[in-house]
C-alpha positions as CSV (number, residue, x, y, z in Angstrom):
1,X,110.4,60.8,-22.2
2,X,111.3,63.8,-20.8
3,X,113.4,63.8,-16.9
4,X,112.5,66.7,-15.1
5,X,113.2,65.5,-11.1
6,X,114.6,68.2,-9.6
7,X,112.2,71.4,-11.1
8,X,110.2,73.6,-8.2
9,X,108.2,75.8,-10.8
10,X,108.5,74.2,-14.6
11,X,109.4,77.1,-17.2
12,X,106.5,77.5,-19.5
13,X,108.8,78.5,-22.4
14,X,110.9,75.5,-22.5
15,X,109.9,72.8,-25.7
16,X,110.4,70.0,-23.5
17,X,107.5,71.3,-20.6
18,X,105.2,71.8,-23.3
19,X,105.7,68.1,-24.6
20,X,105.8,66.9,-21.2
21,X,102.4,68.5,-20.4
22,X,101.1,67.7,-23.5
23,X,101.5,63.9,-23.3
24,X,100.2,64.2,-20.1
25,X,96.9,65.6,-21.4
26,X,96.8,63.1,-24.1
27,X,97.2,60.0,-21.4
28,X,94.5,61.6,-19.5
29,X,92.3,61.9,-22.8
30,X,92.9,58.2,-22.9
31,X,92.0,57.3,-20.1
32,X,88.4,59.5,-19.3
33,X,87.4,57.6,-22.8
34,X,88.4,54.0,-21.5
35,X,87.2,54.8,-17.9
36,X,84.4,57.0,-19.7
37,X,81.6,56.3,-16.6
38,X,84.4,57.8,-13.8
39,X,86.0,60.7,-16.2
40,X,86.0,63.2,-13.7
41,X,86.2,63.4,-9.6
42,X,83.4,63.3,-7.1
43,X,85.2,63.6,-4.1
44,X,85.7,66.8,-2.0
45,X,89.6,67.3,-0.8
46,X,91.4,69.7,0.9
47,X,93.8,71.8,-0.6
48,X,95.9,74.7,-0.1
49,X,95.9,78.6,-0.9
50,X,96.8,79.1,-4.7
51,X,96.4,81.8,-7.3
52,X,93.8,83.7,-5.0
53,X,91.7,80.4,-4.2
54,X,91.7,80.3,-0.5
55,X,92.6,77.0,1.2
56,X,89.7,74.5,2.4
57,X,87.5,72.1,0.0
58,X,88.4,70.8,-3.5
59,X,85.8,69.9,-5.2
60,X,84.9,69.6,-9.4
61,X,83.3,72.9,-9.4
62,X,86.1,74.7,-7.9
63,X,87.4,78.1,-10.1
64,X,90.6,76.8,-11.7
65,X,92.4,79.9,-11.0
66,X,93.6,82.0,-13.1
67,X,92.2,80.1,-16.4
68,X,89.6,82.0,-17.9
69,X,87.1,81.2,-20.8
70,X,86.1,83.6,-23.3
71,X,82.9,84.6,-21.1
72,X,85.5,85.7,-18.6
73,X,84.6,82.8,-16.3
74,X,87.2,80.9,-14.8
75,X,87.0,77.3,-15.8
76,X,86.4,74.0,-13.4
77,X,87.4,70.7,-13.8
78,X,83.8,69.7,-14.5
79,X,83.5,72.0,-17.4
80,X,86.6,71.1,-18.7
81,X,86.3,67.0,-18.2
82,X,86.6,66.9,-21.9
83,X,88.3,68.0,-25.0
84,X,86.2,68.8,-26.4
85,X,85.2,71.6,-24.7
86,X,88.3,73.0,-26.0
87,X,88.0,72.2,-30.2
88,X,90.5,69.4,-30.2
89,X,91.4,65.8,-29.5
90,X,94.2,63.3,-30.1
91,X,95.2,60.5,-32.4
92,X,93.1,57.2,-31.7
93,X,90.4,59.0,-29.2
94,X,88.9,60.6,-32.3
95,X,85.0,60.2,-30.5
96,X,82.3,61.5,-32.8
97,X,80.5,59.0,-34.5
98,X,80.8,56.3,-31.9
99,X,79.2,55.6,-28.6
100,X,81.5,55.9,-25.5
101,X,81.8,52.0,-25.5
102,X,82.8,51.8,-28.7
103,X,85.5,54.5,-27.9
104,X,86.7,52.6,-25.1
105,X,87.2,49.7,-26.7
106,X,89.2,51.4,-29.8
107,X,91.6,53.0,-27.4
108,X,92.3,50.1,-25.2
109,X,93.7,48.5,-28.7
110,X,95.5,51.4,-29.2
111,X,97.0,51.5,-25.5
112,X,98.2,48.1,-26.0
113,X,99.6,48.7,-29.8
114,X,101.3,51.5,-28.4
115,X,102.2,49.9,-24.8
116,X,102.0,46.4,-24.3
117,X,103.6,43.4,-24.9
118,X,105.7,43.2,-28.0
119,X,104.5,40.1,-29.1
120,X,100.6,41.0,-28.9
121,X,99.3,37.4,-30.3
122,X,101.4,35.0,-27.8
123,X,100.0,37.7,-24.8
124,X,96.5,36.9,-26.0
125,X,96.8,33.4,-26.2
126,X,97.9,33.2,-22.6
127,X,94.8,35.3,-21.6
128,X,93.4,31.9,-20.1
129,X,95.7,31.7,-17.2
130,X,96.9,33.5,-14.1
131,X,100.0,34.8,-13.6
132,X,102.3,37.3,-10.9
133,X,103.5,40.6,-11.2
134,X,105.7,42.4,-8.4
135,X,106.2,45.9,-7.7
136,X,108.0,48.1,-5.1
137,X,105.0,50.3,-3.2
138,X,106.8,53.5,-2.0
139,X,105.3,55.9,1.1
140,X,106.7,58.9,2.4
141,X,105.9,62.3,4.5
142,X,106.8,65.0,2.4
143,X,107.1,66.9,5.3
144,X,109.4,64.9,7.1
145,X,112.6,67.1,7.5
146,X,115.1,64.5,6.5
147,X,113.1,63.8,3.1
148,X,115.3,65.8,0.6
149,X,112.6,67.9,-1.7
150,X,113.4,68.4,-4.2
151,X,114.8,65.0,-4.7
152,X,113.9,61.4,-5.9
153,X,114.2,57.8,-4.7
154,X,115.6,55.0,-6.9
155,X,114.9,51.2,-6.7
156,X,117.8,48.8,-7.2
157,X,117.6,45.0,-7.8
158,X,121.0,43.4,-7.4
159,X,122.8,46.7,-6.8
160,X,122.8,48.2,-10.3
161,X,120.0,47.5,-12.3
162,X,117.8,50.3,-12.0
163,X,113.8,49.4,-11.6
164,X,112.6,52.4,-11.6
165,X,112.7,56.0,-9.9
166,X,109.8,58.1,-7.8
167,X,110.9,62.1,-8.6
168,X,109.8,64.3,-5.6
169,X,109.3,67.9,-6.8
170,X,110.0,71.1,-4.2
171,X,106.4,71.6,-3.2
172,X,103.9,70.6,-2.1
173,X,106.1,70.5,1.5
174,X,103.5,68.3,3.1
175,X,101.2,65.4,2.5
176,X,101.6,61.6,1.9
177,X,103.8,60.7,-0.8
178,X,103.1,57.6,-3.0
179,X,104.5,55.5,-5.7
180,X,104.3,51.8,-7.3
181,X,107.9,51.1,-9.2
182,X,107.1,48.0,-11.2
183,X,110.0,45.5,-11.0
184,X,109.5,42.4,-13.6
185,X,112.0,44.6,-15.9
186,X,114.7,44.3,-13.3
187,X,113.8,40.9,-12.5
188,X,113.9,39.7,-16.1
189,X,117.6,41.8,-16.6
190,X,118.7,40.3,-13.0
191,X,118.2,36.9,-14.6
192,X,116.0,36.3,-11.6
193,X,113.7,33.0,-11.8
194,X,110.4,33.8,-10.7
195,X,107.6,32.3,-13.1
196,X,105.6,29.2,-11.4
197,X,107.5,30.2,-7.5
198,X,105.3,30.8,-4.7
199,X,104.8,34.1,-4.4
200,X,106.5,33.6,-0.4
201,X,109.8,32.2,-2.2
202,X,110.0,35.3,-4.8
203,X,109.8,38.0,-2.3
204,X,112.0,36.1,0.2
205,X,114.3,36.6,-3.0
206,X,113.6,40.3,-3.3
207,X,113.6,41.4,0.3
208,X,117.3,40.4,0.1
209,X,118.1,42.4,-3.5
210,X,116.8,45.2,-3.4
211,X,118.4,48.6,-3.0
212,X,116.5,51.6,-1.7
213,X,119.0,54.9,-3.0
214,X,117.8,58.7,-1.8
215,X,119.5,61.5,-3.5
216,X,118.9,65.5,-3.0
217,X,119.1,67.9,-5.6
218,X,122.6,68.1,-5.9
219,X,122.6,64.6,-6.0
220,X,124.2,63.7,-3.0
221,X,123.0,60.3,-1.2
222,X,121.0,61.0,1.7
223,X,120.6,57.5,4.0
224,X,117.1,55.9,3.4
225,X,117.1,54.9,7.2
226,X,117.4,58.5,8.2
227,X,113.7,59.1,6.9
228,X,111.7,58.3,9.2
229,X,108.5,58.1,7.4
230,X,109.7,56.4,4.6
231,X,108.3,53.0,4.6
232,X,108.8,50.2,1.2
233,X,107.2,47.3,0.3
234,X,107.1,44.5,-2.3
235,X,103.5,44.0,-3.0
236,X,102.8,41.2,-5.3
237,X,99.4,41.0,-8.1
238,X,97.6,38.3,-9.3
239,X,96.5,38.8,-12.8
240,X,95.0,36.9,-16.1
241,X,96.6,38.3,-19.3
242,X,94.3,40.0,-22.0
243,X,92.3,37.5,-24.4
244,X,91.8,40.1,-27.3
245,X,93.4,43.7,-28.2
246,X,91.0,46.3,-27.4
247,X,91.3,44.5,-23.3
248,X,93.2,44.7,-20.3
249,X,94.8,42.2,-17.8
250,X,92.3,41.7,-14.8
251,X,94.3,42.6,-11.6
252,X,93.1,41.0,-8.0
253,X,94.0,42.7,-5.0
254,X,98.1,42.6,-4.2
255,X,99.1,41.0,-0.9
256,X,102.2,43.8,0.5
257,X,105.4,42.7,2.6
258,X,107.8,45.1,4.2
259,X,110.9,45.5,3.0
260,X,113.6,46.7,6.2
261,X,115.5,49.8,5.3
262,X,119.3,49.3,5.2
């Protein structure tokens, strides 16, 4: 994977964008064709001036400036919800000659090959119980003032073992900010015992480890408490594991705690 937490405008000549962007169109490829009946937005948002588009509602049929097609039209997201569209696809979301179900079922075996447990078969056989997962949710006002952008926030469990790390880029300068660090890696390399705890006992646990770190672009700390409007909480999931390959854990809704700022 390719770090890029500190860019403002990413290079389009550099190998490692192209990759980056790349990967990113092949996760979204993945996804329309396992989520195949919600591939593309319905909603109307609001969004700001860009390449000539003036700043109100965002909707699917918005001109994606300055992308035109060979017609001279600029494209929308609507007309380009597929891949098609464009005379290529990926590795395991090959979709002619199959119904969409049929798709979505291949690449969810090939999401979990690719992503998921190690050892696939003992994951399945434990498909017939419920188990926890827990996860540092992360909010923030980009335009706070004391919110270095660009910048990123890191999650610590016992000091220095890093869970994971939300990269704020230099724009936009406003608007919520959001991220969900999973932390059973950290827990499992913390040696911390969590499996058959109330979930109560387990945050208690986590409240107390956990290290919020805030660095600018230079990588200077900047104190966590001097951001106003940044709030952290431990949320923990209920979930039942995956009985075959070409499935997904079932996820209930998390219950959150706050974690105080130190």
């Amino acid at each position: 994977m390719v770090k890029v937490p500190y860019i403002q405008v990413t290079c389009t000549d550099k190998k490692d964008s192209w990759l980056h962007h790349a990967n990113v169109d092949r996760h979204f490829a993945m996804w329309q064709a396992i989520y195949h009946t919600k591939a593309m937005f319905t909603s109307s948002q609001s969004g700001m001036a860009l390449f000539g588009t003036a700043a109100g509602p965002v909707t699917a049929d918005t001109p994606l400036k300055p992308f035109l097609d060979d017609k001279n039209e600029f494209w929308t997201s609507k007309r380009s919800t597929s891949t098609r569209a464009f005379g290529y696809t990926y590795p395991g979301v090959e979709d002619w000659g199959t119904t969409p179900e049929e798709l979505a079922k291949r690449v969810m075996a090939e999401v979990n090959r690719l992503y998921g447990p190690k050892a696939k078969a003992a994951a399945i056989s434990a498909g017939d119980g419920q188990r926890k997962e827990y996860s540092a949710e992360i909010k923030v006002d980009r335009a706070d003032s004391a919110l270095p952008l660009p910048g990123r926030i890191e999650v610590y469990l016992n000091n220095n073992t890093l869970a994971g790390e939300y990269s704020l880029l230099g724009m936009p300068k406003a608007g919520d900010g959001f991220a969900s660090i999973p932390l059973q890696l950290a827990m499992e390399e913390s040696r911390l015992d969590y499996v058959g705890k109330p979930a109560a006992d387990v945050v208690a646990v986590l409240k107390e480890r956990i290290r919020i770190v805030v660095k600018n672009d230079t990588g200077a700390n900047v104190a966590p408490t001097a951001i106003r409007s940044l709030e952290v909480q431990i949320q923990d999931w209920d979930y039942t594991p995956a009985k075959a390959d070409d499935q997904f854990p079932a996820y209930s809704a998390g219950k959150k705690w706050p974690v105080t700022l130190k």
